[in-house]
C-alpha positions in Angstrom: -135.3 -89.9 247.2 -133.6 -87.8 244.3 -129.7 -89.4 243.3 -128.5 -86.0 244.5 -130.2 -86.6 248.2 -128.4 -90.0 248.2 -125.4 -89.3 247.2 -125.2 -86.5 249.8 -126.2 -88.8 252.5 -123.5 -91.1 251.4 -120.8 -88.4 252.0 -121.9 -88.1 254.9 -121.3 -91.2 256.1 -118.1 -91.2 254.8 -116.9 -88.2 256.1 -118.3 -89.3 259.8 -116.4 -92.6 259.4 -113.4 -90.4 258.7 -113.4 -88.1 261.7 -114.0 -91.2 263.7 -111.2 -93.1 262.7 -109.3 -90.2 264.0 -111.1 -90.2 266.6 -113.7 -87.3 266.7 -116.7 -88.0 268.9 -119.8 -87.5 266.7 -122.2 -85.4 269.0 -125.2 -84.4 266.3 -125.5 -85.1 262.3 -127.6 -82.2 260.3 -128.6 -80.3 262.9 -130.9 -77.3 261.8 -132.1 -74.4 263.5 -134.7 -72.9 261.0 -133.7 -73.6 256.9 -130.1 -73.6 258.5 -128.6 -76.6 259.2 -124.8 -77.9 259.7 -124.0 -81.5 258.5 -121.7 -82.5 261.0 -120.9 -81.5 265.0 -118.5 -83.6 266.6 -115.2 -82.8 269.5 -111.9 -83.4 268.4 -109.8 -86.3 269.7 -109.0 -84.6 272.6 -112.4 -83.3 273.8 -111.4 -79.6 273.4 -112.9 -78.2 270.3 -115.9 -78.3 269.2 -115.8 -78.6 265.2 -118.5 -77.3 262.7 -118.0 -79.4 259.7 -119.9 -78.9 256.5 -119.6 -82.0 254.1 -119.4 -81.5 250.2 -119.7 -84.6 248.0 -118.8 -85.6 244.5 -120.4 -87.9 242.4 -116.4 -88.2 240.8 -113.0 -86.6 242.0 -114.1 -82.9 241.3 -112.1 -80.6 238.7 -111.7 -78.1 242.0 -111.7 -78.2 245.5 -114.6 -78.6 248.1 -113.8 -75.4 249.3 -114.6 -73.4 246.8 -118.3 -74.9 246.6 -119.0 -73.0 249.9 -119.7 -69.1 248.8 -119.9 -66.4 251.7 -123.8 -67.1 252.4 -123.3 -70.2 253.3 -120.6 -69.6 255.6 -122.5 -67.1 257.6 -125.6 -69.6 257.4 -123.3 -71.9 259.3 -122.0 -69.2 261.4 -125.4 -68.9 262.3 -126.6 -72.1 263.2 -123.0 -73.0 265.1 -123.7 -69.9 267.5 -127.2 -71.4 267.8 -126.0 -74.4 268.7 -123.7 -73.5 271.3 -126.8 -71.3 273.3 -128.8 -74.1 272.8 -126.6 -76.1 274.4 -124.7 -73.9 276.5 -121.8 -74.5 275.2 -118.1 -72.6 275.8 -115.5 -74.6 273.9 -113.3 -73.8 271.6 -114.2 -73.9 268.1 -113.3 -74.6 264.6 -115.0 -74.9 261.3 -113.9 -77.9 259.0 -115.0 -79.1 255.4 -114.9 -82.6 254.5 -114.9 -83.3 250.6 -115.6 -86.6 249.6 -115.3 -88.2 246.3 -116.6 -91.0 244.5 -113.6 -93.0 242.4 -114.2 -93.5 239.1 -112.9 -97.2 239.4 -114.7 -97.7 242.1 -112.3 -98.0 244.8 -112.5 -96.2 247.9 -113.3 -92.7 247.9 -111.6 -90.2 248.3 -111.4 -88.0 251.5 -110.0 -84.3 251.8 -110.3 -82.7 255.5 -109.7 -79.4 255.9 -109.0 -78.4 259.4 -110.0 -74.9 260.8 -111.1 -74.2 256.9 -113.3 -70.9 257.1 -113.7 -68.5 259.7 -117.8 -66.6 259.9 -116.7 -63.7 261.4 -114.4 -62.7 258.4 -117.4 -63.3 256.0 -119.7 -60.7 257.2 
């Protein structure tokens, strides 16, 4: 698998362990419909919202934010795929769309986690 693949899946992982530890419930990881997919679907602590989280990960603390590596097709890619998801499952909760950057250190401590609650909205992208 290519060091690129790898280290994605890595940040992954890490961002799952993060919402977890504040105590999301994971429900699907990478779920696709068609070439769109969304890394992370999981309910908030309290079982309300339903949270579309797209995961970004750094081989080193980046130089800018996570946020700005998600450009407007992407967003309505996920857009796509969350309102897929939510017929497919028929689903009615409330919603939010998250991004979780994680970094590698450079010292090789810890990495480092950004979460960004309620981060983009689809709708406005269109």
């Amino acid at each position: 698998m290519a060091q690129h693949n790898e280290t994605g899946k890595w940040g992954e992982q890490v961002a799952v362990e993060h919402l977890q530890r504040k105590g999301y419930t994971i429900r699907n990881r990478n779920w696709r419909v068609g070439h769109r997919e969304i890394d992370i679907v999981a309910l908030t602590a309290d079982m309300r919202t339903l949270v579309f989280v797209e995961v970004k990960t750094r081989e080193i603390h980046p130089l800018v934010s996570g946020d700005t590596a998600i450009d407007v097709q992407k967003i309505r890619n996920i857009g796509y795929a969350a309102n897929a998801y939510l017929q497919h499952y028929g689903l009615n909760n409330n919603i939010r769309f998250d991004i979780v950057c994680v970094s590698a250190s450079s010292d090789g401590s810890a990495p480092v986690v950004e979460h960004w609650e309620d981060a983009f909205n689809p709708m406005l992208a269109y």
